[in-house]
Backbone as JSON Lines, residues from 0, in Angstrom:
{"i":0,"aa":"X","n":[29.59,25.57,-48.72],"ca":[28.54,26.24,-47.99],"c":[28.79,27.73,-48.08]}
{"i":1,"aa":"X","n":[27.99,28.22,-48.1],"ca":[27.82,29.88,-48.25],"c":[27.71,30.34,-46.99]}
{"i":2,"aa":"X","n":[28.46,32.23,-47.35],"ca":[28.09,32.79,-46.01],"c":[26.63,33.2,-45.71]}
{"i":3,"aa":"X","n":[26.02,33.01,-46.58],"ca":[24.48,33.56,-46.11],"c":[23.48,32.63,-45.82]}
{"i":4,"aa":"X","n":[24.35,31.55,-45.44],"ca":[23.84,29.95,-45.04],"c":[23.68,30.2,-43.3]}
{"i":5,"aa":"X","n":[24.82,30.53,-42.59],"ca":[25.23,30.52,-41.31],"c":[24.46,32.25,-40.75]}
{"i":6,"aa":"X","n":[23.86,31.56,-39.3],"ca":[23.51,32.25,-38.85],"c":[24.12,32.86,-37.77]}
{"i":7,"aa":"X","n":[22.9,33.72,-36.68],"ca":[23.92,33.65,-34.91],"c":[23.59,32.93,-34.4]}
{"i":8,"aa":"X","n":[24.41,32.16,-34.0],"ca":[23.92,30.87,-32.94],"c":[23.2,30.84,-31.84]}
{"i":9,"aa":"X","n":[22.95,32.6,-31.25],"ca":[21.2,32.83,-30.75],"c":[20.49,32.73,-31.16]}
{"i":10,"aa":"X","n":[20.11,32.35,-32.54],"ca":[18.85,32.55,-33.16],"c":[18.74,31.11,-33.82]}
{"i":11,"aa":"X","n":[19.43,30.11,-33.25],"ca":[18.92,28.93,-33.59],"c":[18.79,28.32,-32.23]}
{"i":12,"aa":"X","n":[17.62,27.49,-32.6],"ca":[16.51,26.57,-31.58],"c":[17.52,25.33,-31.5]}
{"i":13,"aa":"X","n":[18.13,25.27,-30.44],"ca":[19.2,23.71,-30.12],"c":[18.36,23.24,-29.47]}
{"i":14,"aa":"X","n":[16.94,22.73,-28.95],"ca":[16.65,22.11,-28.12],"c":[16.12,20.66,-28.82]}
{"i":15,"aa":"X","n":[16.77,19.44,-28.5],"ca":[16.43,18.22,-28.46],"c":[18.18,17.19,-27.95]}
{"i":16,"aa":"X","n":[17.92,16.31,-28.4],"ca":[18.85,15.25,-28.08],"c":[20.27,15.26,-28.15]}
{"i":17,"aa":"X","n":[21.16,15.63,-27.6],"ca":[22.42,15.79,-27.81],"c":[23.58,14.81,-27.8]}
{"i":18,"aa":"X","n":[23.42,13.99,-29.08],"ca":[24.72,12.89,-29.29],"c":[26.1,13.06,-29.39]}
{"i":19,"aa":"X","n":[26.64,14.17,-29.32],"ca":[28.12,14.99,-29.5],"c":[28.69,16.4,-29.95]}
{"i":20,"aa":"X","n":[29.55,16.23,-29.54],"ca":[30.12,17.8,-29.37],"c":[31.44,17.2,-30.86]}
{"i":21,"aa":"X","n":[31.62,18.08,-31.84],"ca":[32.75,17.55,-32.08],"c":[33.97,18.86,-32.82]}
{"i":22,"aa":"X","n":[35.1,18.89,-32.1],"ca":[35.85,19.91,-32.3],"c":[36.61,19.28,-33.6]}
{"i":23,"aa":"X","n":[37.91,20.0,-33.07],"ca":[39.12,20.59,-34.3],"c":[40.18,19.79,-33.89]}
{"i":24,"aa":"X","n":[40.94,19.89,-32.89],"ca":[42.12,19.89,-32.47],"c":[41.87,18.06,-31.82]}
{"i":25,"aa":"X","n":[43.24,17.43,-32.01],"ca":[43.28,16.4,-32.0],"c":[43.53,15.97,-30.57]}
{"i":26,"aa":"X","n":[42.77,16.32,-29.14],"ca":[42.64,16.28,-28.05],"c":[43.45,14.56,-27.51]}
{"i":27,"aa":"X","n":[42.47,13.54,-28.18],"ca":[43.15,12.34,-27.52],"c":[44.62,12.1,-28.25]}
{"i":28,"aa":"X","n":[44.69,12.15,-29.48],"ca":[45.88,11.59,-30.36],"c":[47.09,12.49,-29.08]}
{"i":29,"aa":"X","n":[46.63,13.93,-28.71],"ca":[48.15,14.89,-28.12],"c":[48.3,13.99,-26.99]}
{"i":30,"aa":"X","n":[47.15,13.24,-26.49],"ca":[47.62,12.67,-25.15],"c":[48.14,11.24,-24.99]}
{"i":31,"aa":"X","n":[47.78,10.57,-26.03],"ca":[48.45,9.5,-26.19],"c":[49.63,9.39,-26.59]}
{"i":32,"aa":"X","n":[49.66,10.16,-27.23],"ca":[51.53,10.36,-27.6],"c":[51.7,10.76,-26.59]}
{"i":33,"aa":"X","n":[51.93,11.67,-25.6],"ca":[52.62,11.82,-24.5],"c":[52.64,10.76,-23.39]}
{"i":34,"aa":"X","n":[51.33,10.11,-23.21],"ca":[51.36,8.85,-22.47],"c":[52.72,7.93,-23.12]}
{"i":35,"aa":"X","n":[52.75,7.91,-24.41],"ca":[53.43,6.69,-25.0],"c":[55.01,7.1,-24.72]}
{"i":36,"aa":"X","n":[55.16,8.92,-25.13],"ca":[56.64,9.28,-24.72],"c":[56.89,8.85,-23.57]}
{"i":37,"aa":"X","n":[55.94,9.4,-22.58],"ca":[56.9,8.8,-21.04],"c":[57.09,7.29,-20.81]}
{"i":38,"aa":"X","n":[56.26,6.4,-22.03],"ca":[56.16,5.42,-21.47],"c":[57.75,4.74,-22.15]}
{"i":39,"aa":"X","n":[57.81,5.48,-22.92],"ca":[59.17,5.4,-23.66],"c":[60.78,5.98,-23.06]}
{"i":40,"aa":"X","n":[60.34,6.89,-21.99],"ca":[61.24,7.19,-21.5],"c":[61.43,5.92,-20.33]}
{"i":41,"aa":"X","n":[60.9,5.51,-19.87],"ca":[61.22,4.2,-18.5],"c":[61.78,2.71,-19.56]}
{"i":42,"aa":"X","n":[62.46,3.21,-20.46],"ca":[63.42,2.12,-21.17],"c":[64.65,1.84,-20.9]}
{"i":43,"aa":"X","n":[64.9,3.22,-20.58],"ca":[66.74,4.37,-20.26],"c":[67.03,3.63,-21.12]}
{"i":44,"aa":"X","n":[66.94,3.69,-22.69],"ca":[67.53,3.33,-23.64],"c":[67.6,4.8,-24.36]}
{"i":45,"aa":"X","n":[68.73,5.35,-24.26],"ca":[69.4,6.44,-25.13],"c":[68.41,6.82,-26.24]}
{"i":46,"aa":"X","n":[68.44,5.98,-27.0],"ca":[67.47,6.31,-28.24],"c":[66.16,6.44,-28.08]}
{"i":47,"aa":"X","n":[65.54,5.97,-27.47],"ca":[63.87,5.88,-26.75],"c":[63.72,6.89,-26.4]}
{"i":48,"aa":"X","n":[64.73,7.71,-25.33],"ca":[64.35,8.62,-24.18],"c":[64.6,9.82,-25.58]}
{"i":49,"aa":"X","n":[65.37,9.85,-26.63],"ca":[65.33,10.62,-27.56],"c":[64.27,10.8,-28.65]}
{"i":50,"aa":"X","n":[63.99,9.48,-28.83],"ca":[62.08,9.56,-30.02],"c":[61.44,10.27,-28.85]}
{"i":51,"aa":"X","n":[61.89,9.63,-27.78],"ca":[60.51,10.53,-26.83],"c":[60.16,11.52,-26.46]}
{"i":52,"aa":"X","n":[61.28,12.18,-26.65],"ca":[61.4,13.73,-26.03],"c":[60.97,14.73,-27.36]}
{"i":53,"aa":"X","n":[61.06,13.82,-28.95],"ca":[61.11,14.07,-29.79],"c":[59.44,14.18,-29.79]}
{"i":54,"aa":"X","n":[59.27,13.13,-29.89],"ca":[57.51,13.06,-29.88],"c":[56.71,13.96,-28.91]}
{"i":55,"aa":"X","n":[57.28,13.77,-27.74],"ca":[56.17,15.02,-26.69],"c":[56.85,16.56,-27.4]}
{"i":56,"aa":"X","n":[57.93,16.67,-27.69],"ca":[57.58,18.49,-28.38],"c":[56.83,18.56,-29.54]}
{"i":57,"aa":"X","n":[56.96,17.57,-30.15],"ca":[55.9,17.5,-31.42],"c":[54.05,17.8,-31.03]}
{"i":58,"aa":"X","n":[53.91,16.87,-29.89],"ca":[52.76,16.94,-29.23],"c":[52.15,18.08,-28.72]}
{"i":59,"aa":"X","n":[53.03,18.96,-27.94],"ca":[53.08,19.76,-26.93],"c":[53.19,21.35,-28.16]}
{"i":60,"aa":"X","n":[53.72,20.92,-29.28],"ca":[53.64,22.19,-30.38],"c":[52.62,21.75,-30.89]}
{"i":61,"aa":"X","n":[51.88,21.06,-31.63],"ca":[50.5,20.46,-32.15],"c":[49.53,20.95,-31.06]}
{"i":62,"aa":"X","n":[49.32,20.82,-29.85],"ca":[48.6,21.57,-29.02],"c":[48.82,23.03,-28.95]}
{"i":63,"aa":"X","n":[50.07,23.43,-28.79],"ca":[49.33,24.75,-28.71],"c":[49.44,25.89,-30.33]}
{"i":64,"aa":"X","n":[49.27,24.81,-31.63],"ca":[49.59,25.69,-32.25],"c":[48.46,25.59,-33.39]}
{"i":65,"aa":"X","n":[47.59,24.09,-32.95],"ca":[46.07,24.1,-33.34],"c":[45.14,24.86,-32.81]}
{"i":66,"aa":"X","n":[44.32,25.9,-33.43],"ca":[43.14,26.34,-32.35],"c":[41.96,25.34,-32.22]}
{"i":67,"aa":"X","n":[41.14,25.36,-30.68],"ca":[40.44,24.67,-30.63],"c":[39.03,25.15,-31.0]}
{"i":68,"aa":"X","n":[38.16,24.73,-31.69],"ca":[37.45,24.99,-32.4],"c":[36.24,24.1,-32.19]}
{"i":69,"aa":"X","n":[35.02,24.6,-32.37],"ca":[33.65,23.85,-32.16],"c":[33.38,23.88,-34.25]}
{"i":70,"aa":"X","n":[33.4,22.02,-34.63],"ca":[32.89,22.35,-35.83],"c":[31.92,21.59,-35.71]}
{"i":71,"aa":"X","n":[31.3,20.82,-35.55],"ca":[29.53,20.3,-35.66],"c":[29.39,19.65,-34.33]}
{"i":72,"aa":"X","n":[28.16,20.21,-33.91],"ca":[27.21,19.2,-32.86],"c":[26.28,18.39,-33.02]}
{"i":73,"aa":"X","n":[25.84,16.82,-32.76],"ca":[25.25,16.28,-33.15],"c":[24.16,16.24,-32.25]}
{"i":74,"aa":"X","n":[23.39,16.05,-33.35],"ca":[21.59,16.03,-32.32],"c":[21.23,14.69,-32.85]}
{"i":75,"aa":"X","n":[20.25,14.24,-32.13],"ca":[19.53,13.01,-32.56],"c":[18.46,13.79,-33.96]}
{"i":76,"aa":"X","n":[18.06,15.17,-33.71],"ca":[16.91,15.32,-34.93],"c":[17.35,16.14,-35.74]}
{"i":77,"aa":"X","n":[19.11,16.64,-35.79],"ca":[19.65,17.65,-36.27],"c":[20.91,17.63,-35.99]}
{"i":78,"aa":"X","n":[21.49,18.31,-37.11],"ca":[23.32,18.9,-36.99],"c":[23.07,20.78,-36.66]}
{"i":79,"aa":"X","n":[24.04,21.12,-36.02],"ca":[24.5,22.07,-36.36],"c":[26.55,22.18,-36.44]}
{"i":80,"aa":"X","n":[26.12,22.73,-37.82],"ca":[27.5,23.06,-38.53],"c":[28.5,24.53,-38.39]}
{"i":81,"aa":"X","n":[29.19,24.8,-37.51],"ca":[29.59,25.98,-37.28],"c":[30.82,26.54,-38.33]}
{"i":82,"aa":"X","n":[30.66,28.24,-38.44],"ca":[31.42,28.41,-39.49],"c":[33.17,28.21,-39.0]}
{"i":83,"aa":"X","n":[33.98,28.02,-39.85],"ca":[35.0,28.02,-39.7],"c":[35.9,29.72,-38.98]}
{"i":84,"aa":"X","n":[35.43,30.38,-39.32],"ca":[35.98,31.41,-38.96],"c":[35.38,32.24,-37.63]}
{"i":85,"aa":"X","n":[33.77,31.8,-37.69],"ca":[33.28,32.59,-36.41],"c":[32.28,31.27,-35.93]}
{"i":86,"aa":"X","n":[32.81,31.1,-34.27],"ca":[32.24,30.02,-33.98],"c":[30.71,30.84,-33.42]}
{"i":87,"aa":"X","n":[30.54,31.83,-33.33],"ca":[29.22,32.63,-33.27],"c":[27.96,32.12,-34.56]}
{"i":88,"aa":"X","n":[28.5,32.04,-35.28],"ca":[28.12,31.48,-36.6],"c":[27.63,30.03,-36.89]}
{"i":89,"aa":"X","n":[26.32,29.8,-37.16],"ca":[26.47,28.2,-37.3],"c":[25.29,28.04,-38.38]}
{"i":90,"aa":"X","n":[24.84,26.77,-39.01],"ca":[23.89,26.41,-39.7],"c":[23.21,25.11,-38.58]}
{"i":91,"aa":"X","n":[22.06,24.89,-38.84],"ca":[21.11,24.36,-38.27],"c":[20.67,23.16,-39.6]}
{"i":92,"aa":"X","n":[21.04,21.85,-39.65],"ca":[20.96,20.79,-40.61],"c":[19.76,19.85,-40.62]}
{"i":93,"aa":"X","n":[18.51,20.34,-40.49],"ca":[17.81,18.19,-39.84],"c":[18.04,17.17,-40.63]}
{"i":94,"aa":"X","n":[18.02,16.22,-39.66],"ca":[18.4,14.76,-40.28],"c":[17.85,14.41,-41.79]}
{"i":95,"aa":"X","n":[16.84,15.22,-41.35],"ca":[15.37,14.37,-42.89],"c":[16.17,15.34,-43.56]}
{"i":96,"aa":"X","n":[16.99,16.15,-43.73],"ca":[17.17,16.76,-45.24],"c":[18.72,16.36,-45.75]}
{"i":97,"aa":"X","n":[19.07,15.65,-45.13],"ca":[20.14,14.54,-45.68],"c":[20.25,13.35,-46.0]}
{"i":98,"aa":"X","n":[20.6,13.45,-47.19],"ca":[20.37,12.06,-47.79],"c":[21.46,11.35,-47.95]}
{"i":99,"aa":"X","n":[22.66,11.9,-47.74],"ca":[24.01,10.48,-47.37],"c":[24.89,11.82,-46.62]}
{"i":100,"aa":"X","n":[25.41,11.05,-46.08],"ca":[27.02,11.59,-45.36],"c":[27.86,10.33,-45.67]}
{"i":101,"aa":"X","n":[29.62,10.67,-45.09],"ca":[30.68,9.83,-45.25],"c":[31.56,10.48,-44.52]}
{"i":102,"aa":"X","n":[32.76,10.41,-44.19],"ca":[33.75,10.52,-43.55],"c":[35.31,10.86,-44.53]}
{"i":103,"aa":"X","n":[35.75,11.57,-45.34],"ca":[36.64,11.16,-46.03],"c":[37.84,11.87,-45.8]}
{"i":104,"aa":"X","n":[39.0,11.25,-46.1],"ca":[40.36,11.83,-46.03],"c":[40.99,13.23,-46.39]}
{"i":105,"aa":"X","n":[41.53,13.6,-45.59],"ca":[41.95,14.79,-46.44],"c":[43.15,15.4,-46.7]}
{"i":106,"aa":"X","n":[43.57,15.64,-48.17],"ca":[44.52,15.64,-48.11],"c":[45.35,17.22,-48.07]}
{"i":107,"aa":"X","n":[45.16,17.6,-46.91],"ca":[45.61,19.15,-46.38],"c":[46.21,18.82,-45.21]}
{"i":108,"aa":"X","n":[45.62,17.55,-44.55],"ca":[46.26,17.22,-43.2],"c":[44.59,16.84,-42.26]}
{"i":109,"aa":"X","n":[44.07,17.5,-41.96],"ca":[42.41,17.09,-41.36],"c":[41.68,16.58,-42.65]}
{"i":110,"aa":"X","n":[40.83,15.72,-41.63],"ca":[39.98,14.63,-42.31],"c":[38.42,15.54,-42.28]}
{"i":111,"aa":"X","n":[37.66,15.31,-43.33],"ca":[36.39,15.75,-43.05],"c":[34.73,14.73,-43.22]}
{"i":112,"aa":"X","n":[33.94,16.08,-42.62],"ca":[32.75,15.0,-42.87],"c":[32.12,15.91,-43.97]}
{"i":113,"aa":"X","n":[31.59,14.66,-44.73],"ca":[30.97,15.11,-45.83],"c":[29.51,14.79,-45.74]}
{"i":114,"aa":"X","n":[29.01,16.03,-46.14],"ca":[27.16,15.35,-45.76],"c":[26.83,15.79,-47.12]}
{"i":115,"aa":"X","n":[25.62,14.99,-47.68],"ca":[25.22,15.68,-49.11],"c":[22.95,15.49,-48.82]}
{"i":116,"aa":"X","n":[23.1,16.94,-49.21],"ca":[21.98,17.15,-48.75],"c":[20.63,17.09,-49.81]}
{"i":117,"aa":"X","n":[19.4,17.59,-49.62],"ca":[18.38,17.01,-51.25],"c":[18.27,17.87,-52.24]}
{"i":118,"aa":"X","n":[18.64,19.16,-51.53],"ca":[18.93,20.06,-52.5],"c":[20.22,20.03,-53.47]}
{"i":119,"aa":"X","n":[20.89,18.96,-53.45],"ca":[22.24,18.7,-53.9],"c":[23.17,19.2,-53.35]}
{"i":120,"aa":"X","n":[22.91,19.84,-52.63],"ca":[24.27,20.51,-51.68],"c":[25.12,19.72,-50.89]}
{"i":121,"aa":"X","n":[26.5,20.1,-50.95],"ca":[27.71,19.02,-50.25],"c":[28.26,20.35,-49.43]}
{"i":122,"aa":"X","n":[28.32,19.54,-48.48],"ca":[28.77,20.05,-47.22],"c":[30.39,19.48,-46.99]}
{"i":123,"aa":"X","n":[31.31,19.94,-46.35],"ca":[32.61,19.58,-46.02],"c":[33.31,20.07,-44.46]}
{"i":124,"aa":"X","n":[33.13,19.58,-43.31],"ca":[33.9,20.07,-42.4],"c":[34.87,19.21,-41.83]}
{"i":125,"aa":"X","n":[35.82,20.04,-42.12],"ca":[37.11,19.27,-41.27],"c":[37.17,19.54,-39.84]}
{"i":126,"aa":"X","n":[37.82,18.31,-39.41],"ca":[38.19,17.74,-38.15],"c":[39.4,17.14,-38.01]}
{"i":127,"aa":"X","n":[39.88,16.81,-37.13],"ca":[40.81,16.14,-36.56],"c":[40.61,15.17,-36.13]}
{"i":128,"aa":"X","n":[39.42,15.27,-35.55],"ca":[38.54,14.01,-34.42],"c":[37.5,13.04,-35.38]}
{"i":129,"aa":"X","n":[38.06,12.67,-36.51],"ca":[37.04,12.46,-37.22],"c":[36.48,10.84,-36.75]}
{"i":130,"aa":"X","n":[37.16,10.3,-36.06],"ca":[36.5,8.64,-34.77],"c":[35.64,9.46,-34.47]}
{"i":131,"aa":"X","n":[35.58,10.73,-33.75],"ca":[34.61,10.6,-32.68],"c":[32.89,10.74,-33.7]}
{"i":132,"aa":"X","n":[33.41,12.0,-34.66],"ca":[32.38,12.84,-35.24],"c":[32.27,11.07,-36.44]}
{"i":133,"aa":"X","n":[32.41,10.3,-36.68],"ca":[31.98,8.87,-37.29],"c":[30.7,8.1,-36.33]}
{"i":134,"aa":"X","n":[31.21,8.49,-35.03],"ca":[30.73,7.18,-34.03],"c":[29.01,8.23,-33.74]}
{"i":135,"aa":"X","n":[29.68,9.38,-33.84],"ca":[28.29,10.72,-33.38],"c":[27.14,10.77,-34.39]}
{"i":136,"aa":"X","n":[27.86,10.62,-35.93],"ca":[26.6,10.69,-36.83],"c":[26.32,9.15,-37.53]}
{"i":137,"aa":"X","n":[27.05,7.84,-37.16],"ca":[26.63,6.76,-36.67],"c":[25.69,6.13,-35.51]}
{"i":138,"aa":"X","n":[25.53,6.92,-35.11],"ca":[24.43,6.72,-33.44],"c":[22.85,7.75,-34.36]}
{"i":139,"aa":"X","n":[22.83,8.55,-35.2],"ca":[22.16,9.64,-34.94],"c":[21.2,9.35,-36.51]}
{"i":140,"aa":"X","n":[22.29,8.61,-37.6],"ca":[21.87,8.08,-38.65],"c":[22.37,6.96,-39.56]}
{"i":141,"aa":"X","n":[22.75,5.77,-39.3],"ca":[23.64,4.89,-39.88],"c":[22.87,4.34,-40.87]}
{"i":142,"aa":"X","n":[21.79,4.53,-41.34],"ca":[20.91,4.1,-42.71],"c":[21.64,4.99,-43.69]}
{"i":143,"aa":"X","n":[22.08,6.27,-43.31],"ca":[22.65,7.13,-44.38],"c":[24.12,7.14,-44.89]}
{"i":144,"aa":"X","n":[24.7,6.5,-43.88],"ca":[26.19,6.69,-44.24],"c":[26.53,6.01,-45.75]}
{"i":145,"aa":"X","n":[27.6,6.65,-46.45],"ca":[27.42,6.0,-47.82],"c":[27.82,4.71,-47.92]}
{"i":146,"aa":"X","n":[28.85,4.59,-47.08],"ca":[29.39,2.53,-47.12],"c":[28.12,2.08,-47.05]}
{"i":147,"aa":"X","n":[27.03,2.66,-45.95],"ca":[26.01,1.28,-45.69],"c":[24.92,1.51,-47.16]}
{"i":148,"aa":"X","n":[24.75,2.84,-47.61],"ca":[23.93,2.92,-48.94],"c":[24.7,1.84,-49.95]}
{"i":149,"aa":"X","n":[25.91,1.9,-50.18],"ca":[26.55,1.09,-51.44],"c":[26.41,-0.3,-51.06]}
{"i":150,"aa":"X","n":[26.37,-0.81,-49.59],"ca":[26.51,-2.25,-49.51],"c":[24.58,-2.87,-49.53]}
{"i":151,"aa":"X","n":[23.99,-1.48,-49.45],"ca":[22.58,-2.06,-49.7],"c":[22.2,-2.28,-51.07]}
{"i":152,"aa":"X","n":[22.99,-1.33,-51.74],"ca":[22.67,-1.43,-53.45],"c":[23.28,-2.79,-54.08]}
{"i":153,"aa":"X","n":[24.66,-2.81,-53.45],"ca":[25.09,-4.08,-54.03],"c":[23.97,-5.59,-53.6]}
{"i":154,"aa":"X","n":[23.77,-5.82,-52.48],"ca":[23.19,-6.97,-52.21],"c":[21.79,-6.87,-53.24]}
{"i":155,"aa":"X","n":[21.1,-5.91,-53.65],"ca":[19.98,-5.98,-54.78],"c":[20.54,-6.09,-56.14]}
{"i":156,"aa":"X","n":[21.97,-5.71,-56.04],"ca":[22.77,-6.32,-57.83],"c":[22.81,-7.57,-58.04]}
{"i":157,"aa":"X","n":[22.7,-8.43,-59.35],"ca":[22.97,-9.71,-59.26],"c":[24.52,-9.71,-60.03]}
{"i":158,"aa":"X","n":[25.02,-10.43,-59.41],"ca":[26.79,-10.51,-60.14],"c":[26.44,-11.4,-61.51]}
{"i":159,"aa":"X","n":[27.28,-10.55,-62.67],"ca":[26.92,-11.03,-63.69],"c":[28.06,-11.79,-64.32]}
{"i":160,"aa":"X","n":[28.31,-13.03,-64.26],"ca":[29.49,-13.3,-64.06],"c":[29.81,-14.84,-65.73]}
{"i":161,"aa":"X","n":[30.81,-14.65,-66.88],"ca":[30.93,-15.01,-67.78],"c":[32.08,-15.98,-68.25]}
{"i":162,"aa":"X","n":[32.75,-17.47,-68.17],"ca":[33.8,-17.24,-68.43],"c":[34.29,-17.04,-69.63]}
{"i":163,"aa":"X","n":[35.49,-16.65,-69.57],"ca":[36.16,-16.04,-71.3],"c":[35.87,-17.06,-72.34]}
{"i":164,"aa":"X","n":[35.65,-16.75,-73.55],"ca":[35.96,-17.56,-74.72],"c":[37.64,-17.82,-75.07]}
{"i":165,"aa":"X","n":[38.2,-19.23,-74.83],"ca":[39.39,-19.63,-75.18],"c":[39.64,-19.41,-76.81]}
{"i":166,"aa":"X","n":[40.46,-18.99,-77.14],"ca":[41.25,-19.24,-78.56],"c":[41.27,-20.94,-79.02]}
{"i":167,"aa":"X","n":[41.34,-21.44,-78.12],"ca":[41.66,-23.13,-78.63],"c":[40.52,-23.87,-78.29]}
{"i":168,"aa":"X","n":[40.18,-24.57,-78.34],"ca":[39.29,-25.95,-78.3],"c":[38.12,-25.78,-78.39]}
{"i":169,"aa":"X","n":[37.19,-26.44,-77.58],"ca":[35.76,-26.33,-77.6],"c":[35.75,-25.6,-75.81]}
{"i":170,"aa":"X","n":[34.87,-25.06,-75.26],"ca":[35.14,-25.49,-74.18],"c":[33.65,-25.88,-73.57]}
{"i":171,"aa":"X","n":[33.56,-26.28,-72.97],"ca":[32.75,-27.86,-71.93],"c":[32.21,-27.46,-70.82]}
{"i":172,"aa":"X","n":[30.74,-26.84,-71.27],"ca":[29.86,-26.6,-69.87],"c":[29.6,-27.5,-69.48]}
{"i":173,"aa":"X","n":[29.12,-27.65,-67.97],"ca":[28.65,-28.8,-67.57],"c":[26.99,-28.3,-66.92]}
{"i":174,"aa":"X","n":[26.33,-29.46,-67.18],"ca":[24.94,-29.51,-67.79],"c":[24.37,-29.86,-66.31]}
């Protein structure tokens, strides 16, 4: 996406349906690990109370050393996509001008969403939260997601299916 894509986020019209907010920073994962450390510390097993203490500084540095960040809000009739660097900054997406999204891995450490739009344009924002921002543009468009496009194409394929020709004998369809 380009910088002359993103606007000021005063000058875009947010008004309709609001299916999610979705940030950066991995909000539930920091708290479940810390739920799980303490739950690890009521073992008084030496080693436990040590993964554990191990795991909540891990947690407790992952929080404060991610910034928290607004990267897309979901609308029922629209995305908006905010820039990475200035959350003042955002693009304004409608639904009708996307023709698949997906969810995919990433290998930097955050996962992103990928939207691909009719102008051919591919979009990429990473997240952390990428459950939530799945379940947000699953509620808002699940005809588009690409698993459900490929599993519609396949059920109109017919499997074309042959067995091998053996080297030896005859071999014996049955009629």
């Amino acid at each position: 996406m380009e910088k002359n894509d993103y606007l000021d986020i005063s000058k875009i019209d947010v008004t309709g349906t609001l299916i999610g907010n979705v940030g950066y920073k991995p909000q539930y994962t920091i708290i479940i690990t810390c739920v799980f450390a303490a739950l690890l510390c009521l073992t008084r097993n030496i080693l436990a109370i040590g993964i554990a203490v191990f795991m909540a500084a891990f947690a407790l540095f992952v929080n404060r050393s991610v910034k928290e960040r607004k990267s897309v809000d979901v609308y029922k009739e629209f995305l908006i996509v905010y820039d990475s660097e200035d959350e003042s900054k955002a693009q304004k997406i409608d639904v009708d001008d996307i023709v698949e999204w997906g969810c995919k891995s990433g290998t930097t450490g955050a996962d992103a969403l990928w939207v691909k739009l009719k102008d051919e344009r591919e979009i990429f924002k990473n997240t952390f939260q990428i459950g939530k921002m799945f379940r947000c543009m699953n509620k808002c468009m699940p005809d588009k997601e690409s698993a459900a496009i490929r599993e519609e194409e396949s059920k109109n394929k017919k499997l074309k299916f042959s067995l091998p020709k053996l080297p030896f004998g005859k071999r014996k369809d049955k009629e």
